[in-house]
N, C-alpha and C positions, 0 to 999 in steps of 0.2 A: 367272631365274624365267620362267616361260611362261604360257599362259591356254589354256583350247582349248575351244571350242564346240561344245555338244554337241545337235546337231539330233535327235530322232530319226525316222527314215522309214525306208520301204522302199529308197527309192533313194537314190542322192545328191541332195537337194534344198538345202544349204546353201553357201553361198559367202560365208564371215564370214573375212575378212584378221585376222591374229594381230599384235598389234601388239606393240611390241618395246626391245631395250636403248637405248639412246640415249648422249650425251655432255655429260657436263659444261660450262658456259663456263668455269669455269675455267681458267686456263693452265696450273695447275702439272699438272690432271690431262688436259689437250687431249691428249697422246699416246695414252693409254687410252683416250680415247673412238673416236681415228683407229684404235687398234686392233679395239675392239668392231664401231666402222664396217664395217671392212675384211671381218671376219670376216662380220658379216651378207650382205656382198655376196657375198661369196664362196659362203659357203650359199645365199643366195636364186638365185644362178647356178645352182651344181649342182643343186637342186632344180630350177631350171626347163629343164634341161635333161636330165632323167634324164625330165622329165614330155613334154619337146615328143618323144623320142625314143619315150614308149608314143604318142603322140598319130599317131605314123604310121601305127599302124591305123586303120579306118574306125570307126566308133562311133556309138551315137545319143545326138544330143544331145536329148532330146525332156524332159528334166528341169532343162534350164537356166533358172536365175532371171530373172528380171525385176523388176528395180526402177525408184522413181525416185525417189533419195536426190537426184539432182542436177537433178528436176523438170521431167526428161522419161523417157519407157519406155525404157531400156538394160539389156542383159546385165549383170551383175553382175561381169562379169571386163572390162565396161570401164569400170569406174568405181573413180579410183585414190585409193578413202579404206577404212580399215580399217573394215570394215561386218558386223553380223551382221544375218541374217535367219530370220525364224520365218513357215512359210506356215499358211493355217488348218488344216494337217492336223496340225502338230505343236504348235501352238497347244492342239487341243483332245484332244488327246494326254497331254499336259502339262499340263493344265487350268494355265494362264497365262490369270487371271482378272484381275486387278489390275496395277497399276503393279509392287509389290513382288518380282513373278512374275517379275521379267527379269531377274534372276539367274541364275536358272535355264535361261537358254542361252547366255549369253556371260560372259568372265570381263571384269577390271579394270571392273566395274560393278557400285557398292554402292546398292542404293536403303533408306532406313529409314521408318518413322514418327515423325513428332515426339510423340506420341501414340499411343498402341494404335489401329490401325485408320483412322488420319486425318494427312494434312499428309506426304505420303513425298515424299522430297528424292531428285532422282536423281544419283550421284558417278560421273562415268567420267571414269577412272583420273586419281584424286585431285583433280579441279573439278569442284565441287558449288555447292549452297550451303544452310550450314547455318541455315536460317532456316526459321521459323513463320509470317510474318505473310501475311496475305492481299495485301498491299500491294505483294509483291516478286514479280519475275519467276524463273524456274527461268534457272540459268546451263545445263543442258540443254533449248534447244529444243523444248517439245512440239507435234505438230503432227498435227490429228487432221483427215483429207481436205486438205489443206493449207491448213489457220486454222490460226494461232498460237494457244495458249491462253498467256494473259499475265499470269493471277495462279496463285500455289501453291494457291488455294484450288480451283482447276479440277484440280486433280490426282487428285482422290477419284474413280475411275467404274471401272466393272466394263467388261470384252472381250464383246463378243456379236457375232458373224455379222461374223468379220474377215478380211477378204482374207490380210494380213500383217501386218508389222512388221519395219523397217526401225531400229537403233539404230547412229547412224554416229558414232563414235569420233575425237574434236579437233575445234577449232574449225570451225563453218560459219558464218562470219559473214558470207560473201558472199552465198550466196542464201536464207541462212535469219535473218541479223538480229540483232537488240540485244541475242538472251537463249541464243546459243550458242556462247560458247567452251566450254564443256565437250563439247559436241558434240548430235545432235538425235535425238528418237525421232519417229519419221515412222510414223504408224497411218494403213493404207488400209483404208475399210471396203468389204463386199463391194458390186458396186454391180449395180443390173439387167443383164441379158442378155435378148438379141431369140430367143433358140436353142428354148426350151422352156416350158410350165408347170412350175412344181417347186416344192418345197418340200420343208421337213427340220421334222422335231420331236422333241426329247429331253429328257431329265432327269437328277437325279442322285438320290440317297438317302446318306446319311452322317451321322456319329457327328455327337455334338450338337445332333440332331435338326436336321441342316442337309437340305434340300431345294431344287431348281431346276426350271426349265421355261424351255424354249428353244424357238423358231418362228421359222420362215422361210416367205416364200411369192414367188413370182418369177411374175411372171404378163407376157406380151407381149403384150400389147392389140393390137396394129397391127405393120406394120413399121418404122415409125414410132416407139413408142411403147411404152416400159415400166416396169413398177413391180417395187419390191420393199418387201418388208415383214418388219420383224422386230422381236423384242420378247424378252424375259427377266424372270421373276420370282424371287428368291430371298429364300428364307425360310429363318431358323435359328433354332428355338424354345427353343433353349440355345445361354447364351454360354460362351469359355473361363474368362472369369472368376468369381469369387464373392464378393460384396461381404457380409462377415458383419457391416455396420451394416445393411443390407436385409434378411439373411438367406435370401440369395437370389444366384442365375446373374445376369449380368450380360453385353451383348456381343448379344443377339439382335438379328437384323436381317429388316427388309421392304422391298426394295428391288423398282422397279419401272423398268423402260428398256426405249424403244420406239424404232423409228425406220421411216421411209417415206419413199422413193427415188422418185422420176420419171425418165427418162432419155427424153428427146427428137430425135432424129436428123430434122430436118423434110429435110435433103440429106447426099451423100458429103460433105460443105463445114462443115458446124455441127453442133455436139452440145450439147446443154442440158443439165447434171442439177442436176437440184433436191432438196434434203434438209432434211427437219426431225425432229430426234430430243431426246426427253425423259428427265428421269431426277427419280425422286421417292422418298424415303427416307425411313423412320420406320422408326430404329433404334437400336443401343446400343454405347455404346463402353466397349471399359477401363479400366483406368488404370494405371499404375507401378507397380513395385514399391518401397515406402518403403527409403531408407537413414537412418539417423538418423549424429548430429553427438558422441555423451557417450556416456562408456563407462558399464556397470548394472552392482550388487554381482554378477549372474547370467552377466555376459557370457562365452561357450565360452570356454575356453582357445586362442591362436592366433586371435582377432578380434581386430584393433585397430579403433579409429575415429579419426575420423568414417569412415563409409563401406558399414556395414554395417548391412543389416537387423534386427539385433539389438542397434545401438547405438539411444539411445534419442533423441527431439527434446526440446524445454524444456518440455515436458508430460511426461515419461516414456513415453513411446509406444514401443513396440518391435516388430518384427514378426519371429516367432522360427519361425515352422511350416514355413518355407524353402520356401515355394512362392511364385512370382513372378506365378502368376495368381489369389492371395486375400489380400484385404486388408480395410481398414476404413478407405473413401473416404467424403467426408463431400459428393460431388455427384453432381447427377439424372446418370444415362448417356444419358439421351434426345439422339438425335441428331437434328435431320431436314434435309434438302434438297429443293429446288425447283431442274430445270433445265430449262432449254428453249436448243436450236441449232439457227441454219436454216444453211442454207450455199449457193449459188447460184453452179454452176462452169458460165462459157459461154467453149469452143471454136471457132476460125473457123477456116480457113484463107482467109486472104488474097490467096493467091498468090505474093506474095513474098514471104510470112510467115505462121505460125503465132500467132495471137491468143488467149492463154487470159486470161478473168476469172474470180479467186475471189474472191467478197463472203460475208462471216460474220459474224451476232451472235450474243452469247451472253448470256441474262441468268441471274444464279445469286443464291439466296441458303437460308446455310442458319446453325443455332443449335446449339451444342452446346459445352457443359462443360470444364474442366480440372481435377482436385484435384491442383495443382502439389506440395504437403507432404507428399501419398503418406499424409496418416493421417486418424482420425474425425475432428478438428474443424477449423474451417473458420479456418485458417492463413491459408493462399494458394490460397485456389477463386476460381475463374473462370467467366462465363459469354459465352462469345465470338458473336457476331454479327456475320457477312459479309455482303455483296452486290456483288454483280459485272454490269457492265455494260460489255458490251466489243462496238466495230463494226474490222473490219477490210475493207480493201479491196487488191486487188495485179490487176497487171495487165503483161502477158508479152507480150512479142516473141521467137519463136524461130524460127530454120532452119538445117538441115543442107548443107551445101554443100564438094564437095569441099575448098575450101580450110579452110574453119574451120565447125566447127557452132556457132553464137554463139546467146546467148539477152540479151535487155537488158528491165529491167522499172523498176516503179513501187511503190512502197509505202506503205500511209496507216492508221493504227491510232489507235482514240481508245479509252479506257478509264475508269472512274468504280470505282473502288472505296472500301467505307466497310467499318470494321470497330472494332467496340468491344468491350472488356472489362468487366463491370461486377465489379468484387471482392469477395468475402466475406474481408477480415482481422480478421476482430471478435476471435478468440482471442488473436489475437500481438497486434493494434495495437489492438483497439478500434474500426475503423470497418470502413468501406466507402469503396470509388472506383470510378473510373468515368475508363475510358480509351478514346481514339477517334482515328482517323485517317481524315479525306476527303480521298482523294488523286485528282486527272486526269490523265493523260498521254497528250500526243499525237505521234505519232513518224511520221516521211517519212522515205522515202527512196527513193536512185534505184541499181540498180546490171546490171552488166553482166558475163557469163562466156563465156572462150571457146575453146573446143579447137582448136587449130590444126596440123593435118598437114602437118609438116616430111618425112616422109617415109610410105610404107605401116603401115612399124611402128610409129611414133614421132611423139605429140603432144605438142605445147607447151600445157600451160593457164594461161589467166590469169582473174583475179575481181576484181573491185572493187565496193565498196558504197560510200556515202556517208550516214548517217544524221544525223538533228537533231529528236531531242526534247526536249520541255517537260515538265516534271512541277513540279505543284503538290502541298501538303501542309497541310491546317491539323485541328490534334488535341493531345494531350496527355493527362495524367495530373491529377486533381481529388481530391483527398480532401472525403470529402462530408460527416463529421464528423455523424454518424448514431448516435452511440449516446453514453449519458451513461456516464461524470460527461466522457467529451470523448477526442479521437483522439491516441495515443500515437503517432503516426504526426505531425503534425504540433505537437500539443499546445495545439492548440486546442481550447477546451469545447465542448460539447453547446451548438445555439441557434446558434452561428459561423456563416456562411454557406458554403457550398462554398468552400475553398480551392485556385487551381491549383500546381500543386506542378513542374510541368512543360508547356513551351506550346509549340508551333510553328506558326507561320506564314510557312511558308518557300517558292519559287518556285529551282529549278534548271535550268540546260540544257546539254546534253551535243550538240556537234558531232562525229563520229567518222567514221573508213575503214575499212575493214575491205578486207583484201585478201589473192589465191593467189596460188603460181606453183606446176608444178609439171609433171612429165614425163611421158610413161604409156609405157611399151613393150612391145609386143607379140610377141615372138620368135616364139610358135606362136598361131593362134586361138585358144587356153587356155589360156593365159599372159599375164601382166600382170604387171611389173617397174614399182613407179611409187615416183616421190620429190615431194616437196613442199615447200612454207613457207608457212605460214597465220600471218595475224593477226586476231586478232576478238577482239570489246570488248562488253561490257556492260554498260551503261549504270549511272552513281550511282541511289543513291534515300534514302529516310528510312526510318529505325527506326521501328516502330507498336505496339510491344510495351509493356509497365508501365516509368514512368522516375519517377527520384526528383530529376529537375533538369531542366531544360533543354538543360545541355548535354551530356546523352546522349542529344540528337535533332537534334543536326548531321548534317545529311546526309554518307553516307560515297560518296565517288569512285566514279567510273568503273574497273573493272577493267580489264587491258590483256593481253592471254594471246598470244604468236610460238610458234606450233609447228612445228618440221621433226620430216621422217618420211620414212622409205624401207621398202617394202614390195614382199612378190611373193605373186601366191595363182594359182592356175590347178586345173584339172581333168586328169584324165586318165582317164575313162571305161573304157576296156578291161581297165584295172586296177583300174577300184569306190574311188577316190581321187579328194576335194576336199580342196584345204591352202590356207592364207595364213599370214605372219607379216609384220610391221611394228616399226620400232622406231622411239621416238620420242622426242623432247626438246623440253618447253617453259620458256622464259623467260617466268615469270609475275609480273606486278606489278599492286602497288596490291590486293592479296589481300580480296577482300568476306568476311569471315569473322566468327563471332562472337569475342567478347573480352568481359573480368568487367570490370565498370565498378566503380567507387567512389563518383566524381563527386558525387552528391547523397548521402552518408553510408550509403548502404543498396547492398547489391549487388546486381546486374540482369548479367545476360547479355545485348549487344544487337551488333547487325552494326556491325561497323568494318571498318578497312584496316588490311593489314598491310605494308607499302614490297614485297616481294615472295618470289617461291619458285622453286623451282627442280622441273622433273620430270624424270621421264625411265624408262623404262622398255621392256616387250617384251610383246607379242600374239601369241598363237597359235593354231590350229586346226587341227585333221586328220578327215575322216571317212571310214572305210574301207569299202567291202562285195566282202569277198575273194571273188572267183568259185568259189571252190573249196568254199565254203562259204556255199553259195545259201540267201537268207534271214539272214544274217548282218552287222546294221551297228556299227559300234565307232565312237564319237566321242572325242573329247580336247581339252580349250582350257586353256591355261594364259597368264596376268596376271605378268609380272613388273613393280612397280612401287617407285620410290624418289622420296621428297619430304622436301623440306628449306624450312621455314620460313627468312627473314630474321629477326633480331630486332626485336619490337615491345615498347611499353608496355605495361603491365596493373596492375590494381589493387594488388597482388604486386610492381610494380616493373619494372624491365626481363627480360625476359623472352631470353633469349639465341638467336642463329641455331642452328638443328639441329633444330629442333622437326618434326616431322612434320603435313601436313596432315590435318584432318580426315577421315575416312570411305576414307582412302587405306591400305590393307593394302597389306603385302611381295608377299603371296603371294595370286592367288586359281587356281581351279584347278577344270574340267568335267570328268566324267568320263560314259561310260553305253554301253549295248551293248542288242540289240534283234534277235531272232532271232525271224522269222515264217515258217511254212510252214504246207503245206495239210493240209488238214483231209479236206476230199471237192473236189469239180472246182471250185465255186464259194465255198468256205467256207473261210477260212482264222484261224490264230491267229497273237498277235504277246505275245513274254514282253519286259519291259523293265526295265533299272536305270537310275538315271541317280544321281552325286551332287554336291557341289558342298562345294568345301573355300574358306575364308577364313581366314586368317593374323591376326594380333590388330588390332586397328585402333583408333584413339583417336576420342572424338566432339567433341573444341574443339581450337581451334587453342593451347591449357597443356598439351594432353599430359596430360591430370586420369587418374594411373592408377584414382581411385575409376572413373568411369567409362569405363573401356577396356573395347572387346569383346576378349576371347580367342578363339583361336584355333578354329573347328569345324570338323567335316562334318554336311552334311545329305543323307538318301539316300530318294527318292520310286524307287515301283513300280508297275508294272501287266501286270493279264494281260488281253488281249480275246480274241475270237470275232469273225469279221467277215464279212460278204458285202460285197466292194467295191459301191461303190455303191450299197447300199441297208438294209443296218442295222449294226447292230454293238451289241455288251456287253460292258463294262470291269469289272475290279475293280482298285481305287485304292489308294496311300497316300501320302500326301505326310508328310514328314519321320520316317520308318518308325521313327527310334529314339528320339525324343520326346526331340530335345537343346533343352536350354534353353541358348540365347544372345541375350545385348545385342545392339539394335538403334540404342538412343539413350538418354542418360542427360540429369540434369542435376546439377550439387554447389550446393547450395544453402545446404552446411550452417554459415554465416557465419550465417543463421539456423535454424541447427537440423536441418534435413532438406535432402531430396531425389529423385529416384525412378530410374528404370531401367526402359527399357521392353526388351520380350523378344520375338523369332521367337514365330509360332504354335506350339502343340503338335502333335503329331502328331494327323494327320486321316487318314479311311480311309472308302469306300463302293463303292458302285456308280454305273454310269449306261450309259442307251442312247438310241440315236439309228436313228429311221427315214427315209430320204430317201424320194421320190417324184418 
């Protein structure tokens, strides 16, 4: 299986490594792996040597990347991690608006909603994590100007005025910390320039009376001294949905996000830049599509249940019109959000070092709904409330030196998060509850990375971190026994005082290493052959979800993830050719996953461990632009992946080894091609496909085929007109065939229902953009 990354631009702008087969620990099958081994070397040779051999002509590099996955500015072909990147030209190209949007240029990366519209969990290649709570950290790193965002509930926010994006593939636990073995999405946002006045302004117009407005303004006050500014409003006056207990669209949004930049240069020696950007939201979410649990005298022929829309819950509820975005939800869809982030990144040079400080807070809070039951009355409704309070601080030593370019730092994060449920079960039990979790966590650490030149070609790297956080927890689950004749949920009468049904007041700490090694070689200046072994950890925490006991709010362990990997990507310009592939094998234990509990008599899905799993798999990428055929770019990425659960407990009993990870497909797979020529001397067009295939995928660690995603394609288009640098007009579509597929499900049906959330439908518009 393979992956292939599909940029699209004019030129080669993409340098995303394809990550790759890998080997079993097994013994019986260690031969086979030495053979898959073998074979990738040998390819990854001949590849790089068919490449260093176009490389003997002269060529301009003038579209080579620049990242800083490893947190300082490097070419992208020296930095030895399977990496895809997106600049803001194919960003907005691709309208890659949201988190969910990064699919759509790299493969072995599943991101979903837990909820229509809210809560997206990012999986690369099969570490994820599948969890809801505001309380838990993403096992993929996200890192927006380089703050850590440390709750999932920071994961809701729209793309405006982005330099790039960076999603780097396996654990970084060395210089990115306690919440990425799965690996990191690194967001740089655009920042002032001393060059020019300038500015951009544009829009969009699209079905469901969706609208946008986008602004930039770059202004350089001094030589000294500059600003920039930008801001986006999006408005959508119909939703995908249609809720027929409202009789009414559902899903509308009014979203508001601003940000303003200072950059301060007072000598060649210091650079200041200061950032505060806000996000404010009043808007509407989805919901599910109901499965019910009993088969009805009407059920189609060929439906079984439990599991289908057309089975009924212990009210007779059915939902038969087979559309997955209209229902009869029995909660408000009002969403709203409050955010504010400063960030304060100061630069030095020391002289015998490079001094960077970044300090960031973030305070969030926002209120919005769940009709967990998928039908009208109010089963399992929820009305969830977060807040977030998060300071972080890190502080960098680095320099380049022929012997070794070293970097050694510090790191300090404290965080407050609270988040409660308050429940509507009066149908099924008769009351209401009322569930909460106040959690603090504070986390240090110290670590250090460093490239060491063994010879011209050939570096040594090492990484080491040392981490040691505290997390506190005190919350639980009350039935509040709110309605007469008294609460079937407890079976206490009407008049009874609040009962807790589930408590915690718990205090955890987690000491950890996290450590590389790893090679890099350079045969040609565009070429890069590199092997590794990574370990990184993510820290335990607490369940904050609905519990019917206490003891399914044991805090679940720390996870433990050793990745090795061998990879090769390089360029060869004279031929309109950038490639990488990698393959990769991780030993993963102590698995953070969710599992169906029992425990307190009622079932609940909440995060546990699973003793461990096994990965392993292949990355790949190609993008061509054949000379021959000027105006002409073809991409490709293809995901091969394989995951194997250990055997764990579950409500059900033992559960046996072979299980497949969560959110982890066989198969993912990029595809797209982009042919642009001129129009008159300064005006040109550009016609685009792009698609993206997913293989079936399961969404818990049971393998629950009710809710497995099946297999799709999804296929987005665009035509523009363009004057480089100074306007351009698109016309759009994103998911052109209006496939309906699962994204996240839940089986609930122990009581009766359950729901199934779905991909957007197909969208379509225009939009244009003026610079100055």
């Amino acid at each position: 299986m393979m992956s292939v990354d599909i940029l699209d631009c004019r030129k080669i702008r993409q340098h995303t490594v394809l990550g790759g087969l890998t080997m079993k620990s097994h013994k019986t099958s260690s031969r086979h792996h030495r053979v898959a081994l073998l074979t990738l070397s040998a390819l990854a040779l001949g590849v790089s040597s068919q490449a260093h051999a176009q490389d003997a002509a002269p060529s301009d590099d003038s579209d080579e990347i620049i990242v800083t996955a490893q947190k300082r500015a490097q070419s992208a072909l020296d930095v030895g991690i399977t990496l895809a990147v997106a600049d803001q030209e194919v960003l907005e190209a691709r309208r890659v608006e949201v988190v969910t949007d990064l699919v759509s240029f790299t493969p072995n990366v599943s991101v979903k909603d837990n909820v229509p519209g809210l809560v997206p969990v990012i999986t690369i290649r099969g570490v994820g994590l599948n969890d809801f709570s505001a309380t838990n950290n993403p096992s993929a790193g996200v890192y927006v100007d380089e703050v850590s965002l440390s709750s999932l509930a920071l994961m809701n926010f729209d793309f405006f005025d982005i330099e790039r994006l960076e999603v780097l593939k396996g654990p970084q636990g060395t210089l990115y910390g306690r919440t990425a073995t799965a690996g990191a999405l690194n967001i740089v946002t655009a920042r002032p320039t001393f060059d020019r006045l300038s500015g951009k302004l544009g829009g969009s117009w699209g079905n469901y009376q969706a609208k946008d407005i986008q602004a930039m303004v770059n202004v350089p006050v001094s030589e000294t001294l500059a600003l920039r500014f930008a801001g986006k409003g999006i408005f959508q006056d119909k939703g995908y949905y249609f809720n027929q207990r409202l009789n009414r669209d559902i899903g509308r949004r009014e979203v508001f996000l601003g940000r303003a930049q200072a950059l301060w240069e007072p000598s060649d020696k210091v650079e200041v830049l200061l950032k505060v950007e806000g996000q404010r939201s009043r808007s509407e979410l989805g919901s599910g599509e109901f499965l019910g649990a009993f088969p009805t005298p009407t059920l189609p022929a060929g439906v079984s249940c439990p599991g289908a829309p057309q089975c009924s819950d212990f009210f007779g509820y059915t939902d038969t019109d087979g559309n997955p975005f209209r229902g009869n939800w029995s909660v408000s869809p009002d969403y709203a959000v409050n955010q504010v982030n400063t960030t304060a990144r100061i630069q030095a040079d020391l002289g015998f070092a490079t001094l960077t400080s970044v300090t960031g807070y973030i305070k969030f809070d926002r209120v919005w709904s769940a009709d967990t039951d998928g039908g009208p009355l109010p089963q399992l409704d929820f009305v969830t409330d977060d807040r977030v309070k998060q300071f972080s601080q890190e502080l960098r030593l680095s320099r380049d030196t022929e012997l070794v370019n070293w970097l050694v730092g510090a790191f300090y994060s404290k965080d407050h998060v609270e988040t409660s449920y308050s429940g509507n079960l009066s149908a099924l039990f008769n009351t209401t509850t009322f569930t909460s979790s106040d959690q603090r966590s504070k986390s240090a650490a110290v670590f250090a990375n460093g490239e060491w030149s063994i010879a011209d070609t050939l570096k040594f790297i090492t990484g080491v971190r040392y981490t040691s956080e505290r997390r506190t927890n005190i919350g639980g689950t009350t039935d509040l026994v709110s309605l007469a004749p008294g609460s079937a949920l407890t079976g206490a009468p009407l008049g009874s005082p609040p009962i807790p049904i589930a408590v915690s007041n718990a205090k955890i700490t987690d000491k950890n290493w996290s450590w590389k090694l790893g090679l890099n070689w350079k045969p040609s200046a565009r070429v890069l052959i590199y092997a590794s072994a990574t370990q990184g950890i993510k820290s335990g925490g607490f369940f904050a979800g609905v519990a019917t006991n206490s003891g399914q709010l044991i805090p679940y362990r720390p996870e433990k993830l050793i990745a090795y990997e061998v990879g090769v990507k390089g360029r060869a310009p004279s031929a309109g050719l950038s490639y990488g592939m990698s393959a990769f094998y991780y030993d993963y234990n102590d698995v953070q996953t969710f599992i169906r509990d029992f425990v307190g008599g009622l079932p609940i899905s909440r995060l546990g461990n699973v003793n461990s799993a096994e990965i392993y798999g292949l990355d790949a990428d190609l993008t061509l632009s054949p000379a021959v055929f000027d105006g002409l770019t073809l991409n490709a990425g293809l995901g091969l992946l394989h995951s194997k659960l250990s055997s764990f407990a579950s409500s059900g009993g033992n559960v046996p080894a072979g299980n497949r990870l969560p959110d982890a497909p066989n198969l993912s797979f990029n595809v797209g091609a982009s042919y642009e020529f001129s129009v008159t001397e300064n005006v040109s067009a550009r016609f685009a496909i792009d698609g993206r295939y997913q293989s079936s995928a399961f969404k818990d660690a049971l393998n629950d085929p009710i809710i497995e995603t099946k297999g799709y394609w999804v296929w987005d288009v665009r035509a523009s007109i363009l004057q480089d640098g100074d306007w351009d007009f698109s016309i759009w579509g994103k998911n052109l065939g209006d496939k309906r597929y699962v994204t996240q499900g839940v089986n609930q049906t122990v009581l009766g229902s359950g729901f199934r959330v779905y991909g957007a439908p197909r969208t379509y518009g225009i939009s244009a953009t003026k610079s100055f």
